[in-house]
N, C-alpha and C positions, 0 to 999 in steps of 0.2 A: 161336190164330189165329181169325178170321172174327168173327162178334157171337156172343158167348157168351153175351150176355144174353136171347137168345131161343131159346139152346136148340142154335145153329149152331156146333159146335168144327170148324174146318178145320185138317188140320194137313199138310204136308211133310217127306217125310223128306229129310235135307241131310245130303250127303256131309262127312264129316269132315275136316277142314284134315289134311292130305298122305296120306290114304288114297288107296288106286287105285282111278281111276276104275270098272273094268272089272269089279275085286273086289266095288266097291261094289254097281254096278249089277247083280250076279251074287246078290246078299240081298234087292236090293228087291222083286221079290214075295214073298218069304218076309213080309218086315218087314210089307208092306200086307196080307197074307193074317192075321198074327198080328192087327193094329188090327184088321182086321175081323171077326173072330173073338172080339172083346171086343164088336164095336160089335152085333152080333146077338144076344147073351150077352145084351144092354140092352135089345134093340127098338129100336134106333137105324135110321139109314136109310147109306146109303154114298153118298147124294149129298144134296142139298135142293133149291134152288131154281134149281139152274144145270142140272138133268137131266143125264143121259146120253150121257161119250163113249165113244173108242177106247178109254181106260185101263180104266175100268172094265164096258165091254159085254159083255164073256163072264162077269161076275160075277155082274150082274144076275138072272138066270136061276137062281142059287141062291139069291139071298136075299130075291127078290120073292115072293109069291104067286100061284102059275100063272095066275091069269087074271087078275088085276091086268097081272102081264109080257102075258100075251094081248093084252089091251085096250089095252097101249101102242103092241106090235107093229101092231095092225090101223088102231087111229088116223096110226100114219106110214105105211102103205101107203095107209091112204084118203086121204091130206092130200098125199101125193107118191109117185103111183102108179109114177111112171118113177125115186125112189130118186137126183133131183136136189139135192133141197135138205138139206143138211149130209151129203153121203154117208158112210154108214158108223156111221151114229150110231143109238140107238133112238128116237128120240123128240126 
């Protein structure tokens, strides 16, 4: 999934035709935990060019560089002090 040719693999994990939903969804952060755990192995990044949401914000924080993560956190405090625009997001 995504442009491969420049480096971008995106990929989705997708529930399997007549597994339970509940069970499924009961794996998926194991499953994104194991991908990401390859993608750091690489020096990969867990997002590119679409930055940071809900799914992956308490991630971030492990596999950024402290003050790389710093600098992001203080740019969206300075850019949206009152924590309006995309609430809930880093950046």
């Amino acid at each position: 999934f995504g442009h491969l040719g420049d480096g971008n693999i995106h990929y989705n994990v997708a529930q399997p035709v007549g597994a339970d939903k509940t069970e499924f969804l009961g794996h998926w952060s194991e499953i994104n935990a194991a991908v990401f755990a390859v993608v750091a192995k690489y020096g990969g990044s867990i997002s590119a060019e679409h930055g940071i949401g809900v799914m992956k914000r308490d991630l971030l924080p492990k596999v950024k560089d402290p003050v790389a993560y710093d600098l992001m956190c203080t740019l969206k405090r300075a850019l949206d002090p009152k924590g309006i625009l995309n609430p809930g997001k880093v950046l």
